[in-house]
C-alpha positions as a printed Julia matrix, in Angstrom:
186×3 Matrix{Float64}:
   0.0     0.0     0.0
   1.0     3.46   -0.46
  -0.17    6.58    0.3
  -0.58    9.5    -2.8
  -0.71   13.25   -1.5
  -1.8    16.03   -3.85
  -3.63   13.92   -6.81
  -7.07   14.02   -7.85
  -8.81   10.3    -7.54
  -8.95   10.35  -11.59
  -5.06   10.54  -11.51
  -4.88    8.41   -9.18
  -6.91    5.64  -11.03
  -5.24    6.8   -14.13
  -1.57    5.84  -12.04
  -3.0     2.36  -11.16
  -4.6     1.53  -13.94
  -0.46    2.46  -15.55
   1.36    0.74  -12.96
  -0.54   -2.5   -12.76
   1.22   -4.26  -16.12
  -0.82   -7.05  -15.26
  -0.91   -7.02  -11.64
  -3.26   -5.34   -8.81
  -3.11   -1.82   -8.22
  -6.27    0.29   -7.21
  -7.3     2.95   -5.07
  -8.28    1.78   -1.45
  -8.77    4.57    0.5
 -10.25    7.96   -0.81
  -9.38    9.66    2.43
  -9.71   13.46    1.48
  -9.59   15.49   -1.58
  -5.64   15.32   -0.83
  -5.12   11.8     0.06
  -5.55    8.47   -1.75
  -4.02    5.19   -0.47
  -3.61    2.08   -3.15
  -2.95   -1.31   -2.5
  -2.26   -3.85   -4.58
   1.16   -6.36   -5.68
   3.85   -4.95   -4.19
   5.64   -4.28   -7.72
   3.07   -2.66   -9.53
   2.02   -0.18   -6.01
   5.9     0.37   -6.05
   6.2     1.5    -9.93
   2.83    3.23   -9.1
   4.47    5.48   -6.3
   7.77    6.27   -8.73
   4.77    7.31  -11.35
   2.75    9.39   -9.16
   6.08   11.21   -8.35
   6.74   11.78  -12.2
   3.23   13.02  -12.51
   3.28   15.18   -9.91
   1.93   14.4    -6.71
   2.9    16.04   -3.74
   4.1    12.86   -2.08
   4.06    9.57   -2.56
   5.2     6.96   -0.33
   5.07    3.15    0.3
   3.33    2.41    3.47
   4.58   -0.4     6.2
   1.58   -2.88    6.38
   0.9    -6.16    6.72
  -1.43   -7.04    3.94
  -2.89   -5.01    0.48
  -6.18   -4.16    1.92
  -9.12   -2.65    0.66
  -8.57   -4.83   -3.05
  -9.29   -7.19   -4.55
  -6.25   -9.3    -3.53
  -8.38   -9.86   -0.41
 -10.88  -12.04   -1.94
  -9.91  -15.12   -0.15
 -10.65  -12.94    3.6
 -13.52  -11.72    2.32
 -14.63  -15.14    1.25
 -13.81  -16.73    5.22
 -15.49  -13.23    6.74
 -18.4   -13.58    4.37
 -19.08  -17.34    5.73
 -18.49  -16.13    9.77
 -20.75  -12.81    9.02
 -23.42  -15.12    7.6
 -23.56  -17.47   10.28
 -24.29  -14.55   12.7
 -27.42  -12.66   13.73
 -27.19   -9.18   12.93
 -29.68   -6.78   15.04
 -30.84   -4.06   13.84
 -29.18   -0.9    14.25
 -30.75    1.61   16.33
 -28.79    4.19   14.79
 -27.56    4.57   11.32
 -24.58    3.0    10.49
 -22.2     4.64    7.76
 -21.06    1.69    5.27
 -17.85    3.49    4.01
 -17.82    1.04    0.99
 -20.88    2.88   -0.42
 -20.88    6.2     1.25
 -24.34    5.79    2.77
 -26.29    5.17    5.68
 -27.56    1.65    6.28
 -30.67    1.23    8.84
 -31.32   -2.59    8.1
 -28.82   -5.57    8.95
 -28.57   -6.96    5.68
 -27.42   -4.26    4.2
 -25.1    -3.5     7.25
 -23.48   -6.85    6.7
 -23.18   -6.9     3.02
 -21.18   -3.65    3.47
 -18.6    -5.25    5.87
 -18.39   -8.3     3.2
 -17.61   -5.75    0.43
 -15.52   -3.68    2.53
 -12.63   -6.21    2.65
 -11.98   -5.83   -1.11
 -13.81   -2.18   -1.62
 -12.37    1.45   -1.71
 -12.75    3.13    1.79
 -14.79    6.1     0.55
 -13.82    8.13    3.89
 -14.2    11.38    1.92
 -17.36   10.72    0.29
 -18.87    9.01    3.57
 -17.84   12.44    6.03
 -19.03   14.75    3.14
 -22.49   12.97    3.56
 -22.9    13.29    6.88
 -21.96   16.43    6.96
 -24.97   16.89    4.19
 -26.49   15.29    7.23
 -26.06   18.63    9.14
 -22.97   17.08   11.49
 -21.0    19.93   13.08
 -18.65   17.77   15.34
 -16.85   15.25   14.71
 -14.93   12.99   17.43
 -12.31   10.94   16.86
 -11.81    7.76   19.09
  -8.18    6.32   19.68
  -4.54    6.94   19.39
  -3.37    9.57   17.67
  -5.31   12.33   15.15
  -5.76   11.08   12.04
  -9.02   10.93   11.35
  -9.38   15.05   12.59
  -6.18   15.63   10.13
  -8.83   14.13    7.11
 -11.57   16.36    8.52
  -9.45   19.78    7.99
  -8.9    18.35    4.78
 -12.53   17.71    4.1
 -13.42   20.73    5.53
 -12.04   23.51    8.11
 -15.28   24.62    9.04
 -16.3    21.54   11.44
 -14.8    20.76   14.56
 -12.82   17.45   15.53
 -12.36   16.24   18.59
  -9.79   12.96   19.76
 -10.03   10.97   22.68
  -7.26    9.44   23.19
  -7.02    8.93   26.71
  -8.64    9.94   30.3
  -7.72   13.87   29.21
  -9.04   13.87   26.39
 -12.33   12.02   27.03
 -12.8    15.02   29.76
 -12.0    17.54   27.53
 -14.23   16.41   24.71
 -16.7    15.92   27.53
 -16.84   19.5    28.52
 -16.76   20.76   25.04
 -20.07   18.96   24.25
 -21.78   19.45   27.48
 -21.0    23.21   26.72
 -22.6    22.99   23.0
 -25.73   20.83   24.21
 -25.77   24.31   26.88
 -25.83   26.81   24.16
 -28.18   24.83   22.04
């Protein structure tokens, strides 16, 4: 996998589609306007990342990771986790659930667990699925876990919305506080 900085998704695809020569290489992650990861063979994500370079992308670079997900050279997990997902009774949700393989809300479980089959070998559309809940009318965003990468994305996607991280006991106060004060001012 490797991350592209700077490229539209056309490029992007167009860099692939180049690189392949007969081997995977496809967007997985749509992350922001700026940032598209691929995965793939190793070889053709490689030549891909010298190409995006030549054609002008801010960065490129080849990511440490333990397996080209998000394509279709996970067919044989998504295969197993199709057979385990089937097997199990989904309830269903009492919120909507974003399925990042489409971009859309799900409120059923089918469609909840078809989206986590397809997700294994489908594009994560992160920029598509934030930009729609933001359509939704979503001013704040929080962002749950180590580090900020997810809130990076979001000034990417846009400045205007807030993002919060918890992180740790600090954090979860601090984010606490900041939404007990908005749900005051409300």
């Amino acid at each position: 996998m490797a991350a592209i900085l700077g490229m539209s998704l056309d490029a992007v695809t167009g860099v692939c589609s180049d690189a392949a020569q007969g081997e995977i290489c496809e967007p997985a992650n749509i992350n922001s306007p700026e940032q598209i990861v691929i995965s793939g063979h190793t070889a053709a994500v490689e030549r891909a990342t010298k190409l995006a370079d030549e054609r002008g992308a801010k960065r490129a670079k080849v990511l440490s990771v333990s397996a080209p997900f998000h394509c279709s050279l996970m067919k044989p997990a998504q295969e197993r986790l199709a057979v385990d997902l089937q097997a199990l009774t989904f309830s269903i949700p009492k919120l909507p659930v974003m399925c990042n393989v489409d971009a859309v809300a799900v409120t059923a479980s089918d469609p909840a667990r078809e989206g986590l089959i397809r997700q294994v070998t489908g594009s994560v559309k992160w920029n598509e699925s934030m930009q729609w809940i933001i359509e939704e009318g979503v001013q704040t965003f929080v962002e749950v876990g180590p580090g900020k990468v997810l809130c990076g994305l979001m000034r990417q996607i846009d400045r205007s919305k807030k993002c919060l991280n918890v992180e740790d006991k600090a954090s979860l106060n601090k984010t606490l506080e900041f939404l007990a004060a908005q749900a005051q001012s409300a």
